[in-house]
N, C-alpha and C positions, 0 to 999 in steps of 0.2 A: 512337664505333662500337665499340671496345674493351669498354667496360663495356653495350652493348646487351641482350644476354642477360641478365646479371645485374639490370639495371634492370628490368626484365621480371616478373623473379621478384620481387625486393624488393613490388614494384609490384603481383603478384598475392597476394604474401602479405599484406601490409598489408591490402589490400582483404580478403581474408579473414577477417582478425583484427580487421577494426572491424565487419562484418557480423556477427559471432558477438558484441563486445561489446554492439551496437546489438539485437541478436534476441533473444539468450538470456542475459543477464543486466541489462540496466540498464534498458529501454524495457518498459514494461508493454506486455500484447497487448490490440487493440481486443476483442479476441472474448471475454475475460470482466476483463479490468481487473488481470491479476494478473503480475507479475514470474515468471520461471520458479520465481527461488527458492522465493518464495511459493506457488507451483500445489506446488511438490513437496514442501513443509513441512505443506499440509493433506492429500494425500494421505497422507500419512506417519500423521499423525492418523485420518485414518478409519480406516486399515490397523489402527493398534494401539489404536483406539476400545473401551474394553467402558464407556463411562460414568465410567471414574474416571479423576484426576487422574495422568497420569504424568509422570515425571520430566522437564525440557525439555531434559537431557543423552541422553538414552533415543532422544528423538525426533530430540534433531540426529544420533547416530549413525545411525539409521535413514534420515534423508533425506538423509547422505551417500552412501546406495546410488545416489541418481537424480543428486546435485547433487554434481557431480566439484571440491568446492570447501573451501576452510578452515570448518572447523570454527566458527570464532571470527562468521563472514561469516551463517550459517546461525542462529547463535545471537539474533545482534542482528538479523533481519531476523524469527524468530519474536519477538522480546521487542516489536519496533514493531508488529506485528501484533494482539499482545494487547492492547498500548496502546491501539488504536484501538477496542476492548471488542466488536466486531461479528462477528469469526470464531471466536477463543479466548479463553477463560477463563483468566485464569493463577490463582496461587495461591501467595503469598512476594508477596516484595519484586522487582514487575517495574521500577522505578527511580519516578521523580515526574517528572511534565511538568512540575509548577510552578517547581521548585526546579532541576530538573535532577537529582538526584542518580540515579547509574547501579545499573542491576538488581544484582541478586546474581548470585553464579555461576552458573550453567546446572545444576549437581547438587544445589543448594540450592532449584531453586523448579522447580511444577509447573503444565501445562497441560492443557486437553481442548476438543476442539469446542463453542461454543454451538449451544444449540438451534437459533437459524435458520441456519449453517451445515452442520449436520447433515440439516436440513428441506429446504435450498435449493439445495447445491453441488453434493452429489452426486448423479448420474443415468446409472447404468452403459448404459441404451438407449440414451442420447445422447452417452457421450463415447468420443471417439474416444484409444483405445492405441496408443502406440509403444515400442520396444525401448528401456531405458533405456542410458547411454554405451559400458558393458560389455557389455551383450548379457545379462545376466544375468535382468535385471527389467524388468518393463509400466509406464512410466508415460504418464499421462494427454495429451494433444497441448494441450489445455485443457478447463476446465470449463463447458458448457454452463447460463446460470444467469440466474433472471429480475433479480435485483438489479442494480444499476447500478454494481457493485461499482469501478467506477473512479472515478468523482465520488466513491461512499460514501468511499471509503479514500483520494483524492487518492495521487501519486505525485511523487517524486523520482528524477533518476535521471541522473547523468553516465555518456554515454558515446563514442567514438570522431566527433569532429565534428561532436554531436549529442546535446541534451543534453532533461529534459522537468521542467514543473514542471506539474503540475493539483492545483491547492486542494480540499481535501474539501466536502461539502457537509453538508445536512443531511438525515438519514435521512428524516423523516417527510413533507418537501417535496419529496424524490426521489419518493418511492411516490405521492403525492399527482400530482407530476406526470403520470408514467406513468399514473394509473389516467386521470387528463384527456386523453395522449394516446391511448389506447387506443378510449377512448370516441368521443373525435374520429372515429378511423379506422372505428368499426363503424356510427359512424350516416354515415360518410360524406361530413364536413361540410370544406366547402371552408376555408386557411386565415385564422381571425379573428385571434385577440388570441393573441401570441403567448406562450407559458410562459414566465416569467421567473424563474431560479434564480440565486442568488448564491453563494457561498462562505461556506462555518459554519464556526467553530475553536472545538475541546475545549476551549480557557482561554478562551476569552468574548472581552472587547474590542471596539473601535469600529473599524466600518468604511467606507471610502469606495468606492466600485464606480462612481463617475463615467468613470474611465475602463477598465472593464472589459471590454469591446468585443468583448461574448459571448464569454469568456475567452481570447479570442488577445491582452488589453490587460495591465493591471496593476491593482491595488486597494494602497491606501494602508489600515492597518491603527495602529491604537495602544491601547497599555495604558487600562485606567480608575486612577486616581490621584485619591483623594480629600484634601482639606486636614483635620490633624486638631490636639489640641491641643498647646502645646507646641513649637510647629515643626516638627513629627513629618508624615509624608505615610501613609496607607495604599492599598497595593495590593489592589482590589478585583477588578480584570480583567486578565488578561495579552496582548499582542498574541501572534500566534499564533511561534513559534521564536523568542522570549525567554523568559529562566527571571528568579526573581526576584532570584537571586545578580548576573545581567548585567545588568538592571535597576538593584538597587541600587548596583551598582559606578560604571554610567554617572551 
């Protein structure tokens, strides 16, 4: 009874504090597939868009206006963004999937929107602004956007009790999809043969999707690994989060 009160608060603060870990930073949004960080790194980009390459130290400063966060946090979440080649453009040394090895510093290498980011994300008719942490600046509530951007770019994402893992796919069988469901929908056709998409990884490799159970299952993934002469093995495909240093080590 003593501690009642206190409990209370503990108890409403914590809820608070995993609500805000689970919303606005670790859970991507259904409504366009993007991390806050991420929604505020590409607004940042269009903001100081003239077409050339700017510094990705320029931009993280800049999207520290929206995103009340480290520096360091902002940096690595634009450099996986570029990685995935479908929003930004980098220019330098953004690190190697293959290998692993890590980007260069953020004042050493430069980014700018690709064209279908440019073409696709942005829509000031349809998106809706909110006051950013400070009250200072407008950022965006989310981006209004035909892309399937959350399959496209898969997510990771620990947070407070609740945690997400969605495999990326493959671009040109996402749009392919869509265009089959769209069509469905205009001519009005009752459900047939249903869409089946699987899981694509940037370093290639074999996949298994027997138990993929339209992605609330798991998929078993492995390297390709060829026999060569000499005793020697080469690495032809990488399963997808192994690099070839982890690889060769194991």
């Amino acid at each position: 009874e003593h501690y009642g009160p206190f409990k209370e608060l503990i108890d409403s603060y914590f809820l608070d504090y995993a609500s805000y870990v689970i919303c606005d930073r670790a859970i991507p949004s259904m409504e366009d597939g993007l991390k806050p960080v991420q929604r505020r790194i590409l607004h940042s980009l269009k903001e100081k868009d003239d077409g050339r390459f700017t510094k990705v130290a320029n931009i993280v400063g800049h999207t520290m206006q929206y995103h009340p966060h480290g520096d360091a946090s902002i940096a690595d979440a634009l450099i996986n963004l570029t990685n995935k080649r479908y929003l930004i453009e980098g220019q330098g040394n953004f690190g190697n999937l293959y290998t692993g090895d890590k980007a260069a510093a953020s004042r050493y290498i430069e980014c700018r929107l690709t064209p279908l980011a440019r073409d696709q994300i942005f829509n000031k008719e349809l998106t809706e602004y909110i006051q950013s942490y400070d009250g200072r600046n407008k950022e965006p509530v989310h981006f209004p956007c035909k892309l399937p951007l959350m399959l496209m770019l898969g997510a990771d994402g620990i947070a407070v009790g609740l945690s997400t893992t969605i495999l990326p796919h493959n671009f040109i069988e996402l749009i392919d999809a869509q265009i089959k469901l769209l069509k469905k929908k205009k001519e009005n056709l009752k459900r047939g043969n249903p869409i089946e998409l699987y899981p694509d990884f940037q370093t290639g490799g074999i996949i298994d999707v027997s138990e993929y159970n339209e992605g609330n299952g798991k998929v078993k993934i492995r390297s390709k690994i060829e026999k060569h002469k000499n005793n020697s093995l080469i690495i032809k495909e990488l399963a997808h989060g192994i690099t070839t240093e982890s690889l060769t080590s194991s």
